[in-house]
C-alpha positions in Angstrom: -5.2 13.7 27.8 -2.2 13.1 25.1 -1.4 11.0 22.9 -3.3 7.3 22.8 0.0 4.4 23.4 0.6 2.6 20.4 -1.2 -0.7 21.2 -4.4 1.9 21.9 -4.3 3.3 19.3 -4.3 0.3 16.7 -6.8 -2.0 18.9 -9.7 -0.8 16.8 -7.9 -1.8 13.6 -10.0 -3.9 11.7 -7.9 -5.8 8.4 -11.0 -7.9 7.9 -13.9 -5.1 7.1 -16.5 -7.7 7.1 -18.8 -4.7 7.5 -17.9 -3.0 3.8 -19.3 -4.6 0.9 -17.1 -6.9 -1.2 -15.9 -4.4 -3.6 -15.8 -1.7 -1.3 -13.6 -3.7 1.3 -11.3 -4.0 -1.6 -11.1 -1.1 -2.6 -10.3 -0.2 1.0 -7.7 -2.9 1.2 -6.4 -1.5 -1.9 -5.8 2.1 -0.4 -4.5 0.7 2.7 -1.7 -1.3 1.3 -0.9 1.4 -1.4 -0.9 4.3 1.7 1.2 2.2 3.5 3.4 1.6 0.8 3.8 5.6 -0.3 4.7 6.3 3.8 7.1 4.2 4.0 10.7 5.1 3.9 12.1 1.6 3.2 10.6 -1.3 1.1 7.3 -3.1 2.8 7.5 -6.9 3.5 4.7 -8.6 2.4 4.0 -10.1 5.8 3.3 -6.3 6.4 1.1 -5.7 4.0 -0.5 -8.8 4.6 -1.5 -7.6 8.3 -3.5 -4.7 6.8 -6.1 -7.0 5.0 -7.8 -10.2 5.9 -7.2 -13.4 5.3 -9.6 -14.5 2.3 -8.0 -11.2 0.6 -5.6 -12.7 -2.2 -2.5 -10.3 -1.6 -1.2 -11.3 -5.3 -4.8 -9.9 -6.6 -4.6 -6.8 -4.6 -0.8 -5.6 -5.6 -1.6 -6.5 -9.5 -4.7 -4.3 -9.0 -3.0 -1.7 -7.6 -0.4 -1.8 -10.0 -3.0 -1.4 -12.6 -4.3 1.3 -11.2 -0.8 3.4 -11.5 -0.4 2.4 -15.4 -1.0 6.0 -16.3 0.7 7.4 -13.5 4.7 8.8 -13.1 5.4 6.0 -10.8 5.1 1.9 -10.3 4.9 -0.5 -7.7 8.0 -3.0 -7.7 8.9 -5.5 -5.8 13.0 -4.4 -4.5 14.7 -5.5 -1.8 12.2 -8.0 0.3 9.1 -5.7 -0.2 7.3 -3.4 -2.0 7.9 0.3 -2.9 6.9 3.3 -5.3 9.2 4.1 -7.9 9.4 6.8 -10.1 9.1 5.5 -13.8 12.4 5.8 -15.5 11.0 7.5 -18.9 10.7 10.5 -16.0 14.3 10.7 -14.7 15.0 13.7 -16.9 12.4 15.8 -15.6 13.5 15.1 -12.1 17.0 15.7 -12.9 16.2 19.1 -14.7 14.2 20.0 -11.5 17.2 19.3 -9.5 
């Protein structure tokens, strides 16, 4: 058996999610673009986030909401670089340096 190949395994990929709900398909773009974000070892491009949602999805709306979202969290999402990544708040880079 093994592992699926990579074009398998991302054939039943579905950005649109025509089958969710509006706010639930939001909410799902939302996770996607923030998961993808938080794996990611470099910055994400925006064309990259923009392959994980569909096309009447306002990318702008999505990254503002998610940004919201993470107001009373450690950590932000910036724009650095040509894309988009988590950083850690600077208010908290005592703590991390103690921890060190």
């Amino acid at each position: 058996m093994g592992r699926p190949k990579k074009r398998e395994a991302y054939e039943d990929f579905d950005p649109v999610l025509t089958d969710l709900p509006e706010a639930a398909r939001w909410r799902e773009w939302m996770g996607r673009v923030e998961a993808v974000i938080f794996a990611a070892r470099n910055p994400v491009p925006r064309e990259a986030l923009a392959s994980l949602v569909g096309s009447s999805c306002n990318l702008d709306d999505l990254i503002s909401d998610i940004r919201e979202d993470l107001r009373a969290r450690p950590y932000e999402l910036v724009f650095v670089a040509g894309g988009y990544q988590l950083r850690t708040k600077a208010r908290f880079a005592p703590a991390i340096r103690a921890a060190s």
